[in-house]
N, C-alpha and C positions, 0 to 999 in steps of 0.2 A: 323438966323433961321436954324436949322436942317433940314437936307435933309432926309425924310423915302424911306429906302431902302428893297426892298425884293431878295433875289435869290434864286430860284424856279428852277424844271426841266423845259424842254419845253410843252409845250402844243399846238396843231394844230392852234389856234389862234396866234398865236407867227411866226407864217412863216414869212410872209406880211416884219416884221418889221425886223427879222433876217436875210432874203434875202434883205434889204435895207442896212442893216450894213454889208453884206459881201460885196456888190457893192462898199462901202463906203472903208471898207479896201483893196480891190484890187483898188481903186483910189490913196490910199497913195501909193502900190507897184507902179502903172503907174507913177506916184510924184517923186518919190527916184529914180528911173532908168531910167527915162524922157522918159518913150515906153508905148505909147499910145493903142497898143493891148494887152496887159497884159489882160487875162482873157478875152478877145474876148469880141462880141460883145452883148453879155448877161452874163456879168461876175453873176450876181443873181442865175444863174442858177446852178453854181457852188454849191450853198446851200442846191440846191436840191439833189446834189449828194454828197453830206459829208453826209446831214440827210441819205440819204439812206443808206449808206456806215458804218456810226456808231448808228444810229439807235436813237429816241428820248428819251430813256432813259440814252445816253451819252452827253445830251445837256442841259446846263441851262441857265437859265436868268437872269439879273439885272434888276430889276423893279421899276421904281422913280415915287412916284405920276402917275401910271396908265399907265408909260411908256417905253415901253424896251429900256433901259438905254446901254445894252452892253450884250453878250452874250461871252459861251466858251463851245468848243466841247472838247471831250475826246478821243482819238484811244486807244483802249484795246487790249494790244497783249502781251500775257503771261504774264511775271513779270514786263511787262514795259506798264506804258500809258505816250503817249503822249498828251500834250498840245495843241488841234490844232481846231480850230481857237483859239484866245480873241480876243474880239475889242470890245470899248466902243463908243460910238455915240459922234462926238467931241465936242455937245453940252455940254454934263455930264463930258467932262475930266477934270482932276485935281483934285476931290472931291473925290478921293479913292476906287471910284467902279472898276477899274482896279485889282489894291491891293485885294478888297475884292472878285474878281472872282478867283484871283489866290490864296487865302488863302482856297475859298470851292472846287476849285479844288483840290487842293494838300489835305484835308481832303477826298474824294471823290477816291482818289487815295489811299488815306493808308486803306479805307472801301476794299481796292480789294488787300490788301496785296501786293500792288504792288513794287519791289524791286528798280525800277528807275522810276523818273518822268521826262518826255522830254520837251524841247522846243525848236522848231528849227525855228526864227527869220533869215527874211532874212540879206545879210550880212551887206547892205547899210540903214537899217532901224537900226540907232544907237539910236536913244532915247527908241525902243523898248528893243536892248540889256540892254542898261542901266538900265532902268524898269527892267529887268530881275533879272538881276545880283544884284540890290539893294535887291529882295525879295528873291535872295540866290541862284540863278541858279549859280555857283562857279566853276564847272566843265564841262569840254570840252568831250565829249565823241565819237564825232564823226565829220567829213568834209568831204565835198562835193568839188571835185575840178574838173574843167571841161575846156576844149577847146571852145573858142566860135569861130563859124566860119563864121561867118557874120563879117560886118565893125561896130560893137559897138564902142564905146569910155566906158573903164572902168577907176575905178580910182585907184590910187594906196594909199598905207600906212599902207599897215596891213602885220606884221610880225608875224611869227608864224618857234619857232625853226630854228631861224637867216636868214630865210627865206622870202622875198618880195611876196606880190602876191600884185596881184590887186583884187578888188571886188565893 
């Protein structure tokens, strides 16, 4: 059976469930980097400050049979948007609404002329790279490299310009 899909902008109705899928992906970051305060202790709330911040007409939604399936924001800054949030609901993964958030994105993106479209996946979240790179994200455009000054335990394996780091 066919899965019917819709993706829509957001609508005030749509919070509830888009603050449950940001909760949801800041649990995967707490996952990958095994640090249980990631996003404090209303990481949700978080949602309320992106919607604020890019405002509901840079938010849409994946809607299956009645249900927000996955949702993606948009930052609009000059000739550049980025990517920020996606996440699909892990109930819906595998079935393509990932792919097809980031296909109305990136359409959504060239409505605004925009000359780069971003995505900055953090660095231990590899099946999100992956995802990425598969739908064409090809170029490196920018790093973040930083001291951490606490007792973490990082990992190592990723080179970049013969270079080691850990992440």
């Amino acid at each position: 059976m066919r899965m019917r899909m819709d993706i829509r902008r957001y609508e005030d109705s749509d919070r509830d469930a888009c603050r449950r899928l940001w909760g949801e992906l800041t649990q995967r970051h707490r996952d990958i980097y095994d640090d249980p305060t990631i996003g404090g202790d209303s990481p949700e709330d978080y949602f309320d400050e992106h919607l604020a911040k890019v405002g509901p007409d840079q938010i849409w939604v994946a809607v299956v049979e009645g249900t927000v399936a996955g949702f993606f924001g948009m930052i609009v800054r000059d000739d550049e948007v980025e990517l920020e949030p996606i996440v699909v609901d892990r109930i819906f993964r595998d079935r393509g609404i990932g792919g097809a958030l980031v296909d109305r994105a990136l359409t959504e993106a060239k409505k605004l002329n925009a000359k780069f479209f971003t995505v900055r996946p953090t660095a231990r979240n590899v099946e999100a790279i992956r995802f990425f790179r598969e739908k064409g994200f090809s170029r490196v455009g920018q790093i973040e490299l930083f001291i951490d000054l606490s007792d973490k335990e990082w990992k190592g394996g990723i080179e970049l310009h013969g270079m080691d780091f850990e992440y």
